[in-house]
C-alpha positions in Angstrom: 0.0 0.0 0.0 1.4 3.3 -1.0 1.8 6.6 1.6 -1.3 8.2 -1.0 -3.3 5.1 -0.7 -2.9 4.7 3.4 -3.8 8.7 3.0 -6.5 8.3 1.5 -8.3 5.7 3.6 -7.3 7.5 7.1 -9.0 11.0 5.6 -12.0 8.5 4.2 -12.4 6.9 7.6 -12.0 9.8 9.8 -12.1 12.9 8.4 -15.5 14.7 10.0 -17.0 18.2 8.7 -18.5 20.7 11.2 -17.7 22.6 13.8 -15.6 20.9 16.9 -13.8 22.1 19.4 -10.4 21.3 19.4 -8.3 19.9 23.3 -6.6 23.8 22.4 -9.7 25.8 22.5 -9.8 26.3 19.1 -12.6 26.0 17.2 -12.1 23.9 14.1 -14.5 23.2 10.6 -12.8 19.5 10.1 -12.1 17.2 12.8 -10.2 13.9 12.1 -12.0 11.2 14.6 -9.2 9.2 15.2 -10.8 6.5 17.2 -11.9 5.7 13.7 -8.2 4.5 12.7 -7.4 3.2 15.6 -10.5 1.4 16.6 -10.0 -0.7 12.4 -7.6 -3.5 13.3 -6.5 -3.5 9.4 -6.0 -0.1 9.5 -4.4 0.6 12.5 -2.0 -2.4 11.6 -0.9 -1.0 8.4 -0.2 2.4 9.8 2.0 0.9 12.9 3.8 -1.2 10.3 4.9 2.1 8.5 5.6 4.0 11.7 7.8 1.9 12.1 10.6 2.2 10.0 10.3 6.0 11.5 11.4 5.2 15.0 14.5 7.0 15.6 17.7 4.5 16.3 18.3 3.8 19.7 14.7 4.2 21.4 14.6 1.5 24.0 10.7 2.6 25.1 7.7 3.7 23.3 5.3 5.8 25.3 1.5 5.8 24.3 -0.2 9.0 25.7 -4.0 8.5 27.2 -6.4 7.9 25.3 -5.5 7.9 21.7 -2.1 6.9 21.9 -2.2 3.6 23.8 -3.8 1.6 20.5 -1.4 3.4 18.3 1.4 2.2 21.3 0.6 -0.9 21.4 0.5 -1.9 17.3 3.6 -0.3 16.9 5.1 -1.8 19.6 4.0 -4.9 18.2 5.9 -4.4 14.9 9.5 -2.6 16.7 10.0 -5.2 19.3 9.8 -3.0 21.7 8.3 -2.3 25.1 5.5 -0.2 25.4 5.0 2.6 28.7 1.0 3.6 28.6 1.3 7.4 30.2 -1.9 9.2 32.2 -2.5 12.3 32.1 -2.2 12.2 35.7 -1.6 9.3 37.9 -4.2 7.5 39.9 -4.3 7.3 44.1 -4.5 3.6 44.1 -3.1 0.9 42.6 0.8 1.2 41.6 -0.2 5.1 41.5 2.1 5.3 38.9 1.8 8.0 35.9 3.9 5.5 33.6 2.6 2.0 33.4 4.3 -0.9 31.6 7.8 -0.7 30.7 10.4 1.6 33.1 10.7 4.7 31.6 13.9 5.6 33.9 17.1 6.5 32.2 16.0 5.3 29.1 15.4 6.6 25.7 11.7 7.1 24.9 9.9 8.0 22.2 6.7 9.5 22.9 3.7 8.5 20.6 0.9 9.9 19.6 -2.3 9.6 17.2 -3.1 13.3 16.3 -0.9 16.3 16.9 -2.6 19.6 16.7 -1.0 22.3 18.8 1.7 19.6 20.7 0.2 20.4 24.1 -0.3 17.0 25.5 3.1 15.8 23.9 5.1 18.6 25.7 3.1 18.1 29.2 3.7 14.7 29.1 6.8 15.1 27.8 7.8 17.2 31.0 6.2 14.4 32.8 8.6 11.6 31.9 11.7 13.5 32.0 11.1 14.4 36.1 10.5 10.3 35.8 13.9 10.5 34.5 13.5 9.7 30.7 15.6 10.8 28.1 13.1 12.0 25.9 14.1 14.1 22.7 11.5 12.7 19.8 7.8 12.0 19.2 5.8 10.1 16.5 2.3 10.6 15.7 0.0 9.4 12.6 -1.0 12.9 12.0 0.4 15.8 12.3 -2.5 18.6 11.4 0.2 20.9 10.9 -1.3 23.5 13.0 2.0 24.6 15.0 2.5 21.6 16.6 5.9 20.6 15.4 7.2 24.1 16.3 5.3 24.0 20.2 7.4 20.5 20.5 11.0 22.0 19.2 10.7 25.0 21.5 11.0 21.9 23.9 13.5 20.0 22.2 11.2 17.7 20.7 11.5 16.9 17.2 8.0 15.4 15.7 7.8 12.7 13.2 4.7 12.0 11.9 3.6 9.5 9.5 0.9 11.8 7.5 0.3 15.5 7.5 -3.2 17.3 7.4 -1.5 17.8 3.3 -1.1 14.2 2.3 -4.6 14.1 3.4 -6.1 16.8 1.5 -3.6 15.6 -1.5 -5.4 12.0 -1.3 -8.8 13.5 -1.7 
């Protein structure tokens, strides 16, 4: 399957018209629902297996952010042989109480991972998160990147973004 093809069927799946607001505050006329992606086992296999190939060398962790990321985490995961680290948004008061579950994210290289990217809040607060866990932390991967100033919010923080597809190989597939 080509990078127009898989494209194609992500904007054909999930690619909503309307108005929605956005996690920023922003209010937005197109909304990609990406539980639609990740919720298509085919799918959602397919865009792991090219995700892959864009982890950067050395990563020893991937870290799925809640909600969106953890399917996304987990596929890739699943093609990269490597262990997966589900992060809250905060941690929970019972149980391990942890804000990292799954793999030790301490003095390791992670890669955060995430489904949609739209102003790189959630990256860079989680982000800050797993470095005072002691993560080495200087990437993320996402499936889409809506290029609305997100890549530039994650450099300001040392973050370099990857992503997969961009809001324009979606509008190019159309």
């Amino acid at each position: 399957m080509t990078s127009s093809d898989l494209a194609r069927q992500v904007r054909d799946v999930s690619r909503l018209t309307g108005e929605f607001v956005l996690r920023s505050g922003r209010t937005a006329t197109e909304y990609f629902d990406k539980y639609q992606f990740e919720s298509d086992p085919v799918l959602l296999d397919r865009l792991a297996e090219q995700m892959a190939v864009l982890i950067p060398e050395g990563t020893e962790v991937l870290a799925g952010l809640e909600m969106g990321g953890i399917a996304v985490v987990t596929a890739l995961g699943r093609h990269a042989g490597l262990p997966c680290a589900f992060v809250r948004k905060q941690a929970k008061a019972y149980g391990t109480a942890r804000l990292a579950e799954g793999a030790e994210v301490a003095g390791r290289r992670v890669l955060i991972v995430e489904d949609v990217v739209t102003s790189g809040g959630q990256v860079v607060l989680s982000t800050k998160d797993l470095r005072k866990l002691g993560a080495h932390v200087d990437h993320a991967l996402c499936v889409l990147d809506r290029q609305e100033g997100g890549a530039e919010s994650l450099a300001a923080e040392g973050i370099k973004l990857r992503a997969l597809l961009t809001r324009a190989d979606l509008e190019a597939a159309a």
